[in-house]
C-alpha positions as CSV (number, residue, x, y, z in Angstrom):
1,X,-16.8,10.8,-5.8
2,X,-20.2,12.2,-4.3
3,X,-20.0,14.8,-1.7
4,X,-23.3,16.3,-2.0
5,X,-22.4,19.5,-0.6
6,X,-21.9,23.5,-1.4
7,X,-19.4,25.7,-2.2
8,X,-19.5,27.8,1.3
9,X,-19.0,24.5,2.9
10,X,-16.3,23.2,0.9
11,X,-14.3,26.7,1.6
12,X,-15.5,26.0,5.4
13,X,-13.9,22.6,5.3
14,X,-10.4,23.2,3.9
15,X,-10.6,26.3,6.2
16,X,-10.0,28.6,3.0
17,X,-11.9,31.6,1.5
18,X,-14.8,31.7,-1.0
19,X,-13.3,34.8,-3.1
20,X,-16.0,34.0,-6.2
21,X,-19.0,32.6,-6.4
22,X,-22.5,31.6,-4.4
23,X,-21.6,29.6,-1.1
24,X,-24.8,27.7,-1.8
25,X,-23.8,26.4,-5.0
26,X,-23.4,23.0,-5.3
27,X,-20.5,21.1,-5.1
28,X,-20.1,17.4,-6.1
29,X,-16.7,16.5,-6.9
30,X,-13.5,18.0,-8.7
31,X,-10.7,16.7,-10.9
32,X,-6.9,17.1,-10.1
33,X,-5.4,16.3,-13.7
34,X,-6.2,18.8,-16.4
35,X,-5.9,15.8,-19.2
36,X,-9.4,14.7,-17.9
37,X,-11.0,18.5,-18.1
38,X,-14.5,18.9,-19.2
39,X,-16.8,21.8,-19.1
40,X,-18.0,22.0,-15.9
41,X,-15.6,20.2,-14.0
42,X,-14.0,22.2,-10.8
43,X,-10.3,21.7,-11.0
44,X,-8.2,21.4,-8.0
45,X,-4.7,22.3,-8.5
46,X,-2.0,20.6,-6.8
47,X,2.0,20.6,-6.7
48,X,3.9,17.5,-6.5
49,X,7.6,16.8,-6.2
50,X,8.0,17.4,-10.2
51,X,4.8,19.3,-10.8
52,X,2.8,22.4,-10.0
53,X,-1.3,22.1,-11.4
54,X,-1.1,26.3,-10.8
55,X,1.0,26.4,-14.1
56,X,-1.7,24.9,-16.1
57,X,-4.5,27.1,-15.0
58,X,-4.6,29.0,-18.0
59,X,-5.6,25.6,-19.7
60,X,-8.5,25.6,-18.1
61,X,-10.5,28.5,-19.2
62,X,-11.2,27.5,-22.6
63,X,-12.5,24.7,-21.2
64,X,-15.8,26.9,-19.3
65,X,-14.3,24.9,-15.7
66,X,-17.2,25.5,-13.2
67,X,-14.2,26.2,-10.2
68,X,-10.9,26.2,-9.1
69,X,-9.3,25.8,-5.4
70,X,-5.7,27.5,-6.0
71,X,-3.5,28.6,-3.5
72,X,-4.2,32.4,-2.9
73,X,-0.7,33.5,-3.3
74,X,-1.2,32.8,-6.5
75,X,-4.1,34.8,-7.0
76,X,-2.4,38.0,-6.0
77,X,0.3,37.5,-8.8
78,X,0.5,37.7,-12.6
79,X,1.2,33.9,-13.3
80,X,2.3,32.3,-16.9
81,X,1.1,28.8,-18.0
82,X,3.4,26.4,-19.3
83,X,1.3,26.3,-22.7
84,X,-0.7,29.3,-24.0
85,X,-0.4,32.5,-23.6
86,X,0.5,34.4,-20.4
87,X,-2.7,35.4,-18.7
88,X,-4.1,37.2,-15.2
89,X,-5.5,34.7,-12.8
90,X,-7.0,38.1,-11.2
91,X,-9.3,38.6,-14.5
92,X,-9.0,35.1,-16.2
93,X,-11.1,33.0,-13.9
94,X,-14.1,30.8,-13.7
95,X,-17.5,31.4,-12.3
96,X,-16.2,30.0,-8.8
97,X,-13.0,30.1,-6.5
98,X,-11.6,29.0,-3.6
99,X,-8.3,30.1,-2.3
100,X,-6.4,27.9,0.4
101,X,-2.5,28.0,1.7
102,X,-2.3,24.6,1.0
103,X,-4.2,23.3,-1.9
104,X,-2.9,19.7,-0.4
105,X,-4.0,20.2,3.4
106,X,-7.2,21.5,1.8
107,X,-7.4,18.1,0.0
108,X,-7.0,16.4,3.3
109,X,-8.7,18.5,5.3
110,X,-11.7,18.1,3.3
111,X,-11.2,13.6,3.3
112,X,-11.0,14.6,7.2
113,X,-14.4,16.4,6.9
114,X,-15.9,13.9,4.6
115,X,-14.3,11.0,6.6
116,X,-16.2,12.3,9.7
117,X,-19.6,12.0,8.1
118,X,-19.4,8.2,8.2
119,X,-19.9,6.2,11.3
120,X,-19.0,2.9,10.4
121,X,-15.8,0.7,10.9
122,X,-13.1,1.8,9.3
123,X,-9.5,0.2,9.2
124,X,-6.0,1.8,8.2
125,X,-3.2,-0.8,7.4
126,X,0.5,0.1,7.5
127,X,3.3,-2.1,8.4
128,X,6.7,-2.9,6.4
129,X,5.2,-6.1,4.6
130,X,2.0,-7.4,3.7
131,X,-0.3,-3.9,3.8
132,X,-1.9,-4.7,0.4
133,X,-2.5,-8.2,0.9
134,X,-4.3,-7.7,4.2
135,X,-5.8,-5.1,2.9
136,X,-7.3,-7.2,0.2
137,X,-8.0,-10.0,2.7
138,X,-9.9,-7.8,5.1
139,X,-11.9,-6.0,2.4
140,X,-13.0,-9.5,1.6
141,X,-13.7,-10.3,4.7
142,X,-15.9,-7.0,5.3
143,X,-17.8,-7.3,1.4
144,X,-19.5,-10.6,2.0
145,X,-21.4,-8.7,4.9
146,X,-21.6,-5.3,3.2
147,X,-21.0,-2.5,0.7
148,X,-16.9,-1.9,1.6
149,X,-14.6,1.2,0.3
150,X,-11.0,0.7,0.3
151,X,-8.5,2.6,-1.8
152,X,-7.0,0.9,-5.3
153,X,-3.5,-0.1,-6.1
154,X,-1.0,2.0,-4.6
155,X,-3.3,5.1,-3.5
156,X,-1.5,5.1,0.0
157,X,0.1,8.6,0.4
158,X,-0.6,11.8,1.3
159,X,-2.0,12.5,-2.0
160,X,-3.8,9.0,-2.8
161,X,-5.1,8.4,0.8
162,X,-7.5,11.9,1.5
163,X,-8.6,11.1,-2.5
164,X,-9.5,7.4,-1.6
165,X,-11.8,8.2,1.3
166,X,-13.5,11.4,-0.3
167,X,-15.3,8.1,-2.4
168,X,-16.8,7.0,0.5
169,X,-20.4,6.7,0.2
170,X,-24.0,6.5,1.9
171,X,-23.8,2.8,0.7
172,X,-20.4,2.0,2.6
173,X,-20.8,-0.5,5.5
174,X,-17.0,-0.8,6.1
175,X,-13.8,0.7,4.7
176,X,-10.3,-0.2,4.5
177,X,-7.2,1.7,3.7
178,X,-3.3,1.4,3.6
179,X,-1.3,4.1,4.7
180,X,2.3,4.1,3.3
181,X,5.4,5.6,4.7
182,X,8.9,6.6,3.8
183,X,9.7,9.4,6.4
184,X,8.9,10.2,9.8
185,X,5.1,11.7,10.4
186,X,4.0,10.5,7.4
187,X,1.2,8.0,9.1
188,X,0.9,10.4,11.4
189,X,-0.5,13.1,8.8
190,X,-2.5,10.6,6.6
191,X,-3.6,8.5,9.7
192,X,-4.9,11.9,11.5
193,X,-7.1,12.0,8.1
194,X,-8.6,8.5,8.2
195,X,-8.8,8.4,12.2
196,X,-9.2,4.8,12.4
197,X,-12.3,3.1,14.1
198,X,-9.1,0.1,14.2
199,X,-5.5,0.2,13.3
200,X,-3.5,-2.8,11.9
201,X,0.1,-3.0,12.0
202,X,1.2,-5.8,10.0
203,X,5.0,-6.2,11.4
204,X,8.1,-3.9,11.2
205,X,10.8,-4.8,8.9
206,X,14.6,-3.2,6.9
207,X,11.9,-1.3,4.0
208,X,12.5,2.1,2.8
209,X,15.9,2.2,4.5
210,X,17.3,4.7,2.7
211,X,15.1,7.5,4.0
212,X,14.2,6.0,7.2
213,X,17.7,5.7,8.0
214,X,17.7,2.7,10.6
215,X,14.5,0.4,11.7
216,X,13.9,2.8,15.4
217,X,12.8,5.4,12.7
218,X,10.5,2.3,11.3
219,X,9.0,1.6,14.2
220,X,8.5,4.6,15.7
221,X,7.1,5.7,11.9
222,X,4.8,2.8,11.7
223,X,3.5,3.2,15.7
224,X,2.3,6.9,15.0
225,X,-1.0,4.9,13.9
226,X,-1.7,4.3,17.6
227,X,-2.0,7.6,17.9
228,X,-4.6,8.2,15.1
229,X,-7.4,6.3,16.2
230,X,-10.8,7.3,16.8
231,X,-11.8,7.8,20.3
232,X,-12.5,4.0,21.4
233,X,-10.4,3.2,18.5
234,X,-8.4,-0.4,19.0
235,X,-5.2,-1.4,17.6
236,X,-4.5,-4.4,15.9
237,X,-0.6,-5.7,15.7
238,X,1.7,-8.6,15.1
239,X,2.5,-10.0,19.2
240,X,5.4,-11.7,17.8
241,X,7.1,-8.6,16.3
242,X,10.3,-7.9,18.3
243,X,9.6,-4.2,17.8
244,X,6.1,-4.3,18.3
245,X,6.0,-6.3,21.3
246,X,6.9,-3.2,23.0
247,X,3.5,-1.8,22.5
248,X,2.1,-4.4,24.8
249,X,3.0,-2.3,28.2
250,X,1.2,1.1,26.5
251,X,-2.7,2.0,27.7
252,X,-4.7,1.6,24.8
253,X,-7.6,-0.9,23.9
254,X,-5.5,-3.8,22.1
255,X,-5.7,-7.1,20.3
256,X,-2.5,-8.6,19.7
257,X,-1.9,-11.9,16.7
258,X,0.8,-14.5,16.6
259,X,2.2,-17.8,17.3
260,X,3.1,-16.7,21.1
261,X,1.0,-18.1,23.2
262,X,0.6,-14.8,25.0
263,X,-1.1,-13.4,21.8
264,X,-5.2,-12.9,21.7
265,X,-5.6,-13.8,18.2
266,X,-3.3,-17.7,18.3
267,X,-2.1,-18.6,15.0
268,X,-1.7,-22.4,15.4
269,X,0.4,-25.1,13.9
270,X,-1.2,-27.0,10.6
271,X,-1.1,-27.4,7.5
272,X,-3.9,-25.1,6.9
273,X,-4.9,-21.8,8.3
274,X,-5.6,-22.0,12.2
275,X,-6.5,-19.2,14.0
276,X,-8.0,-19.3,17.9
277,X,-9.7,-16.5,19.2
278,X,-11.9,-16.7,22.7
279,X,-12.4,-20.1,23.0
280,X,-13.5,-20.3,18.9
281,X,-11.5,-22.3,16.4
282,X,-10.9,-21.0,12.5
283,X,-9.4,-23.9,10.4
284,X,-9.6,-23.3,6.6
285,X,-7.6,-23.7,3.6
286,X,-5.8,-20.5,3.1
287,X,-6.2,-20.1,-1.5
288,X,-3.9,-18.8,-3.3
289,X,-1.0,-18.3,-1.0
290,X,1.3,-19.6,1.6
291,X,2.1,-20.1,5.3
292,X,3.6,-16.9,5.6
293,X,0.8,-15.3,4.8
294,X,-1.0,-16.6,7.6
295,X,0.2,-13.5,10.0
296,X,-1.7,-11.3,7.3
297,X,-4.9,-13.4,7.7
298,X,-5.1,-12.7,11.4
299,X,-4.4,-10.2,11.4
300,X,-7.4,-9.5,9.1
301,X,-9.6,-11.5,11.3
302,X,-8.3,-9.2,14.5
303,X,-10.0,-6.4,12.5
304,X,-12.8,-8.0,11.7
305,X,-13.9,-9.0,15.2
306,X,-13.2,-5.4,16.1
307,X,-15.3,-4.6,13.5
308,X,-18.0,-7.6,15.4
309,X,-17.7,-10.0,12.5
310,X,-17.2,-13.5,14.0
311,X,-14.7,-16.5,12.4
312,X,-17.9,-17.2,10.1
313,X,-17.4,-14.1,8.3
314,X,-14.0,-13.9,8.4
315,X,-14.4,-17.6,6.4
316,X,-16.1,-16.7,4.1
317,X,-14.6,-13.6,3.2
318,X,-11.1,-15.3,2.7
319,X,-12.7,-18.1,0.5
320,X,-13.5,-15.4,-1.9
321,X,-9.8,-13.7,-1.5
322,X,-7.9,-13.2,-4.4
323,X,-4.3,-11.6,-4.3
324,X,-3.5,-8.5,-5.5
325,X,-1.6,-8.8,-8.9
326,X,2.6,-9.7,-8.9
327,X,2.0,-10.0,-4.7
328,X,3.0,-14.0,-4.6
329,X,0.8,-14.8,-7.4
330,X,0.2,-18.1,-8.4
331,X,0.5,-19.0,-11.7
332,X,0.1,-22.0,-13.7
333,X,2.9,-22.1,-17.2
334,X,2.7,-25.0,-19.1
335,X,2.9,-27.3,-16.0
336,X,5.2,-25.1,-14.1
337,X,4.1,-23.4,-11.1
338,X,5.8,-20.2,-11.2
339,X,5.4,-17.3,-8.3
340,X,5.2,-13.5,-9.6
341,X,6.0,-11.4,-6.6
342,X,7.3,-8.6,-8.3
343,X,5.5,-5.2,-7.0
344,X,8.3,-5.4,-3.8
345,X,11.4,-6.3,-2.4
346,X,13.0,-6.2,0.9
347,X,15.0,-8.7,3.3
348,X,12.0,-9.7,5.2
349,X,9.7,-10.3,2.2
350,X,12.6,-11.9,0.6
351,X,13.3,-14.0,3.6
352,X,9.4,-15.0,3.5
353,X,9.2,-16.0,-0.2
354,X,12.3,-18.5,0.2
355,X,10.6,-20.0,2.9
356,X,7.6,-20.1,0.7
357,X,9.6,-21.8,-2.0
358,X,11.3,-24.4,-0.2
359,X,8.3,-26.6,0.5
360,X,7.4,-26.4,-3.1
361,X,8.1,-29.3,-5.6
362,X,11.2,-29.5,-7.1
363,X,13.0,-28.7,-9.5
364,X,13.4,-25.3,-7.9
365,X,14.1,-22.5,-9.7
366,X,14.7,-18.7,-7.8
367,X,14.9,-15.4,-10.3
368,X,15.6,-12.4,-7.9
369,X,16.3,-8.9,-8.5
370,X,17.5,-5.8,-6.5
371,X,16.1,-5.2,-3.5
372,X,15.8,-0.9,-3.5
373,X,15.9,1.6,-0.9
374,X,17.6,0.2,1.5
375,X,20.6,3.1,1.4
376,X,24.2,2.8,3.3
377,X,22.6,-0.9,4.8
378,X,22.1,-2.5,0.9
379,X,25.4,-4.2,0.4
380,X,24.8,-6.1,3.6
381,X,21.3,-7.1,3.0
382,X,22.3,-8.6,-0.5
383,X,25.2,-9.7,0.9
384,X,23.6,-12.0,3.7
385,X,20.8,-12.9,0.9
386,X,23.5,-14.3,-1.1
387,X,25.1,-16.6,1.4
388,X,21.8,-17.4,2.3
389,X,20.6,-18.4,-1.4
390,X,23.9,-21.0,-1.6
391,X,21.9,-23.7,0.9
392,X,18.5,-22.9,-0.7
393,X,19.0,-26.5,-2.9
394,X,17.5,-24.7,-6.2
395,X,18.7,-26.3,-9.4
396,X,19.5,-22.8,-10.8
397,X,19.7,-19.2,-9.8
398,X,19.4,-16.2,-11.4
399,X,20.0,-12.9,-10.0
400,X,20.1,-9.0,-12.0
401,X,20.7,-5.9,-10.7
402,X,23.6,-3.7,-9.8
403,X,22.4,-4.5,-5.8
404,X,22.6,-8.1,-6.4
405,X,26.4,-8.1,-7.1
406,X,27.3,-8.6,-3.5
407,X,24.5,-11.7,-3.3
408,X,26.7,-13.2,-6.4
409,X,29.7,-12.6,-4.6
410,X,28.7,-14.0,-1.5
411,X,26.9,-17.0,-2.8
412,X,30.2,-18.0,-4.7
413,X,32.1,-17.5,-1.4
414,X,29.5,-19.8,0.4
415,X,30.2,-22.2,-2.3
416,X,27.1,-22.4,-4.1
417,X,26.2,-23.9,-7.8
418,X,24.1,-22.8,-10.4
419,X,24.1,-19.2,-10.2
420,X,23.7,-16.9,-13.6
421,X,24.2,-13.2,-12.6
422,X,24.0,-10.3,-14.5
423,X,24.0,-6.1,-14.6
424,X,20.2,-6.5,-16.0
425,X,17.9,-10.0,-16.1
426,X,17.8,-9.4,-20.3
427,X,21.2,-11.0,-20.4
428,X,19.3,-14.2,-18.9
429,X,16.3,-13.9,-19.7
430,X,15.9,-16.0,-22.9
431,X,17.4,-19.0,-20.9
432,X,14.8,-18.6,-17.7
433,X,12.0,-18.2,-20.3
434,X,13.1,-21.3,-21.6
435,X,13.4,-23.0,-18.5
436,X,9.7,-22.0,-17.4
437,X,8.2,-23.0,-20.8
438,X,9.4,-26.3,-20.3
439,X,6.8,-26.9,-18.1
440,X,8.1,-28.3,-15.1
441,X,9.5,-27.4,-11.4
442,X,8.9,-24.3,-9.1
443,X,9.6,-20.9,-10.0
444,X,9.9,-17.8,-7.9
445,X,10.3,-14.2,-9.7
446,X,11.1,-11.5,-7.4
447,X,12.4,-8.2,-7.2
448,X,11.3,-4.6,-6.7
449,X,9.1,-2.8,-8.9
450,X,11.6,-0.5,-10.4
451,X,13.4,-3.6,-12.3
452,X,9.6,-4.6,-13.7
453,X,10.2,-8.6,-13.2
454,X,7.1,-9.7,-15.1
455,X,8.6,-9.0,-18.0
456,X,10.2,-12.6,-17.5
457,X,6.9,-14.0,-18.0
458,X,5.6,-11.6,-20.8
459,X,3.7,-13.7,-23.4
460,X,3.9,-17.3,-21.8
């Protein structure tokens, strides 16, 4: 982080006041945790849903901090830390302070400001499957033609997005960032922060049920991106999408992917990737993934020729993709080809990886866990996975998870063989391990990141 600007204009920014200090200090950057203190470092203090930064202030004086930006209420009250001694934030302070209402809409406010300084293309990502891979795909794309910021891992939320894009630099040519969602307005807030030179909406699927509540509140979650764009801003989404294919009468500047022949962006039949685009053909070897991931590559490519790269670029910048880790990754175990997707889980990514899995050399071999937050509608997810799993052909089965019981149940009512279930995948593990050590057949390993799959594979 590098924001080459001044104390007066930082208070300006997150629309607070400057109660202490010279507004023409400078102001570089700021840290949020007080683990990483140093002398010198401004702190920021935040509150999350189990944590409030305002209750470690204290903390930070003996560490000579150059700053804080607190919420002002606070400094108008005697406050106690949660270690050391009670102190006065009205006496006990460092050389420089901010005060702000919202020490989180300051945090954004300021990404907004920052955001604003850079005009270059700059895509947000949601969707209900596939945000991090085409994220990845489309940062790929844009760093074989220049310098591209994007943010790491997970940093998709209110908190993780306005911190991503304050590390945009002079150097950037392109960024790329994935907005997550679990309620209402959430891409709303975080997309009116990144305002979008191009939106991509990967598809809308049964993910985060349990605080959406039913998939209108998806779609009308995920669409709040068209809204967010930058004035001449153009949206990029899946033509083939039953809900999203209602976005095709609204006024906005548009480019639509899919197999549907009414799509811009044509993903074609083959064994390889095939993409058609304006009279221009893209045929490649998609590496180190599947067919269903080809709906992630376009849709990568529709942002890159928003962005006016042509199928060139968008070649050679998936030639040099790699997946993000436990996302359908490959790997190679004695022989066996076994398939780590365990970061998420949800019908529709579930639905994918089978299909994934059934063109793959036998023996087959599925391991799948629960598939969370999906609330009231669980039980009938798992259940239709389960009857679903009993025609998949795979020589065994193993399933874990209080979730998956009704999958078990199912499957034994469908008829199926071969199935090992369990409260928690230790009970099987030691015979799966054994299974994939032995060096031969197809393995898939999927569940979602709360019941920490990889430990399946741990030390092979």
């Amino acid at each position: 982080m590098r924001l080459n600007t001044d104390l007066g204009t930082l208070a300006e920014a997150v629309k607070g006041k400057l109660v202490k200090g010279n507004p023409a200090a400078p102001f570089d950057a700021f840290i949020t945790d007080t683990r990483k203190l140093k002398a010198g470092d401004f702190f920021w203090a935040l509150k999350g849903a189990s944590y409030d930064a305002h209750d470690f202030l204290a903390q930070t004086i003996p560490l000579a901090v150059s700053g804080w930006l607190v919420r002002e209420d606070v400094l108008c009250a005697r406050a106690g830390a949660a270690e050391g001694p009670v102190f006065s934030v009205t006496k006990d302070q460092p050389p420089s302070v901010v005060a702000v209402k919202d020490t989180l809409k300051a945090l954004q406010d300021l990404a907004a400001w920052h955001r604003l300084r850079f005009k270059i293309p700059l895509t947000a990502i949601t969707g209900s499957n596939g945000k991090s891979t085409t994220k990845e795909m489309l940062k790929s794309i844009f760093s074989a033609s220049g310098e591209t910021c994007s943010n790491p891992g997970n940093l998709n939320n209110q908190f993780g997005l306005p911190l991503s894009l304050l590390e945009l630099l002079p150097a950037h040519k392109y960024g790329v960032f994935e907005l997550g969602a679990s309620r209402r307005g959430d891409i709303k807030e975080i997309g009116g922060v990144a305002r979008p030179t191009c939106g991509i909406i990967t598809n809308i699927g049964p993910s985060h049920l349990q605080y959406f509540g039913d998939m209108e509140t998806i779609y009308e979650t995920k669409a709040e991106l068209a809204g967010c764009l930058a004035p001449g801003g153009l949206l990029v989404y899946n033509y083939d999408d039953r809900y999203l294919s209602r976005l095709n009468g609204r006024e906005f500047p548009k480019l639509t992917f899919g197999r549907s022949p009414e799509a811009d962006l044509r993903i074609l039949e083959g064994e390889n990737l095939r993409l058609e685009y304006d009279g221009a053909l893209l045929e490649m070897p998609l590496p180190h993934c599947g067919g269903h991931n080809y709906f992630n590559a376009a849709a990568a490519a529709g942002a890159a020729i928003a962005a006016g790269l042509d199928f060139a670029a968008v070649r050679k910048g998936l030639e040099n993709y790699t997946p993000p880790p436990m996302r359908m990754q490959e790997l190679k175990i004695n022989g066996a080809t076994v398939i780590l997707d365990a970061y998420n889980s949800n019908p529709q990514s579930v639905a994918s990886a089978l299909k994934e899995m059934s063109a793959r050399p036998r023996p087959l071999f599925l391991m799948l866990g629960d598939m969370k937050e999906l609330g009231e509608h669980s039980q009938h997810y798992h259940t239709d996975l389960g009857a679903a799993l009993a025609h998949m052909g795979a020589s065994k089965i193993f399933l874990a998870g209080p979730e998956m019981r009704a999958a078990a149940a199912a499957f034994a009512r469908a008829g199926g063989k071969g199935l090992a279930y369990a409260e928690t995948p230790e009970e099987w593990m030691p015979q799966a391990r054994e299974l994939i050590s032995a060096g031969k057949g197809s393995f898939l390993i999927k569940a979602s990141r709360s019941m920490k799959f990889e430990r399946i594979i741990e030390g092979l």
